[in-house]
C-alpha positions as a Markdown table, in Angstrom:
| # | Residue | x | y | z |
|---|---|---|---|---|
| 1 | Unk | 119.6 | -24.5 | 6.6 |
| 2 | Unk | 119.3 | -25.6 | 3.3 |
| 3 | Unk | 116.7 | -24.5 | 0.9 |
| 4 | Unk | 114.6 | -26.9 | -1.7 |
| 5 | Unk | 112.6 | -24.8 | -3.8 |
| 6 | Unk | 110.3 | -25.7 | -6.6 |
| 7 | Unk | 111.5 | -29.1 | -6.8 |
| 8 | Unk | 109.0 | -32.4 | -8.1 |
| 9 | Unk | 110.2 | -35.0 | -6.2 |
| 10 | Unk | 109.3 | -38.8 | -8.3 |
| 11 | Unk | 110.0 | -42.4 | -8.6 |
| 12 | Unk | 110.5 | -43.6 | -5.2 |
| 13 | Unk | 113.2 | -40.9 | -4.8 |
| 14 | Unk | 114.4 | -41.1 | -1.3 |
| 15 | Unk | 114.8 | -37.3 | 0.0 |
| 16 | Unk | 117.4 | -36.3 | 3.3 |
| 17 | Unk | 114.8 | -34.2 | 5.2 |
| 18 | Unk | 117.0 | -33.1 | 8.5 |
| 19 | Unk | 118.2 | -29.6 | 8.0 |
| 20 | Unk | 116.4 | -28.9 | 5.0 |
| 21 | Unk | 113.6 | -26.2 | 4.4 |
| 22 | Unk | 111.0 | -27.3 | 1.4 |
| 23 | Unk | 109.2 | -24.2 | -0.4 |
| 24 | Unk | 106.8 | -24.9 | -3.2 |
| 25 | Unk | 108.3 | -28.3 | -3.9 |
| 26 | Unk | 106.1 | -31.6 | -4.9 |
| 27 | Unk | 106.3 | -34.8 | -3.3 |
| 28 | Unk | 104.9 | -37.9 | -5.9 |
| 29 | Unk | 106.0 | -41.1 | -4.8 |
| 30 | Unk | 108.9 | -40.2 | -3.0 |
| 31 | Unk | 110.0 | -40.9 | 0.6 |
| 32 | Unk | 111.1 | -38.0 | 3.0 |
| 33 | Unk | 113.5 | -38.9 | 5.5 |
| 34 | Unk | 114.5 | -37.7 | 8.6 |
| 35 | Unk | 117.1 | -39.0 | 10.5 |
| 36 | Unk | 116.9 | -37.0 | 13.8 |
| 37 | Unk | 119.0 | -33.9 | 13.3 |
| 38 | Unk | 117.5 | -30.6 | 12.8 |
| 39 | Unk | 114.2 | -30.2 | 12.1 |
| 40 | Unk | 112.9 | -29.8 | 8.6 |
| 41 | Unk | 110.6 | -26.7 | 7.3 |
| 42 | Unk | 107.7 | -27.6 | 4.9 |
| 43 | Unk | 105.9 | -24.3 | 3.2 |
| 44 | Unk | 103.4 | -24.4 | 0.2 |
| 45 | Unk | 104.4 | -28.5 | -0.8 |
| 46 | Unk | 102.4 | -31.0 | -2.4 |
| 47 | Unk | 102.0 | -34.6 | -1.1 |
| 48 | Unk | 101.0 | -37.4 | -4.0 |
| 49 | Unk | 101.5 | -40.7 | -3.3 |
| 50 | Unk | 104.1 | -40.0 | -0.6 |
| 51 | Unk | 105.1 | -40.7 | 3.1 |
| 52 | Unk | 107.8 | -40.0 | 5.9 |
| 53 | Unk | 111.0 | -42.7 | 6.3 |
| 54 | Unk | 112.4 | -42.5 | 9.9 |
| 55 | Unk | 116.2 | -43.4 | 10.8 |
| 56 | Unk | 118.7 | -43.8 | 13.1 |
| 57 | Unk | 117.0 | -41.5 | 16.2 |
| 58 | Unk | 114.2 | -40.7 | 14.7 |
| 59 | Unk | 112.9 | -44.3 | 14.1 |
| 60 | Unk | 113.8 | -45.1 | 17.8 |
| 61 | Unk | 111.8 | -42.5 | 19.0 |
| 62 | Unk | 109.0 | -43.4 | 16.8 |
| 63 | Unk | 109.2 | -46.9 | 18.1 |
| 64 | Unk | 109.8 | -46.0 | 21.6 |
| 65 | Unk | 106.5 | -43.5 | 21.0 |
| 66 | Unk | 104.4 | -46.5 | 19.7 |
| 67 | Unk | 105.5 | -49.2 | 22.3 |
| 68 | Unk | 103.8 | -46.8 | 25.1 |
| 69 | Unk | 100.6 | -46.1 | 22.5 |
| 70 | Unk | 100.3 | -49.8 | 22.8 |
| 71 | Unk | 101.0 | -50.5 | 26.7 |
| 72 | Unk | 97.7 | -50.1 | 29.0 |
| 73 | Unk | 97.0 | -46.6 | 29.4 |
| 74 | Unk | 99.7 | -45.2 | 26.9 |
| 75 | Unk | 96.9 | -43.8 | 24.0 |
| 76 | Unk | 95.6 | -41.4 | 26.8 |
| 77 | Unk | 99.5 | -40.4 | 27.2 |
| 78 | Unk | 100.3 | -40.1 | 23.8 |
| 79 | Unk | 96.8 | -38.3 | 22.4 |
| 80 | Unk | 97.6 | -35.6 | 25.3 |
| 81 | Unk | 101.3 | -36.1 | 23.9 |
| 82 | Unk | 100.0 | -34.8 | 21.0 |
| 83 | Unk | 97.1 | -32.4 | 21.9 |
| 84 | Unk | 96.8 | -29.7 | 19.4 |
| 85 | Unk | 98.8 | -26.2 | 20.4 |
| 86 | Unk | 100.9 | -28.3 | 22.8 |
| 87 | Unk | 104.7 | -28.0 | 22.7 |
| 88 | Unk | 107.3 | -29.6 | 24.0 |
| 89 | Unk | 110.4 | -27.9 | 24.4 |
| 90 | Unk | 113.9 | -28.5 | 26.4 |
């Protein structure tokens, strides 16, 4: 995995999340993306005017997640989805 330490992130800067691990870095407006492939680590970082950008498997799974949120019944399904503590593994 690679690491990203210390790093200011700025100007709409558009950062490849999968596979990464972020230490002590600061996020003003930039975009972290993540694409679906192995999961990012985020320790001691710093979130300004920024947000997450979701491609390729990622964003399907995201849209898939908020097509049942919005089908009858599907916010009970996803808020247990997402209870606190509660893992889902393979």
């Amino acid at each position: 995995m690679e690491e990203v330490r210390g790093r200011t992130f700025t100007g709409g800067e558009k950062v490849p999340a999968d596979g990464r691990s972020f230490v002590d870095c600061n996020f003003e407006s930039a975009s972290l993306v993540y694409a679906g492939g192995a999961h990012p680590t985020i320790e001691g970082c710093t979130f300004g005017q920024s947000g997450w950008r979701f491609e390729g498997p990622a964003l399907r799974t995201v849209q898939f997640l908020q097509m049942i949120r919005n089908s009858p019944g599907g916010e009970r399904f996803i808020d247990d989805l997402f209870e606190p503590g509660k893992f889902i593994g393979e």
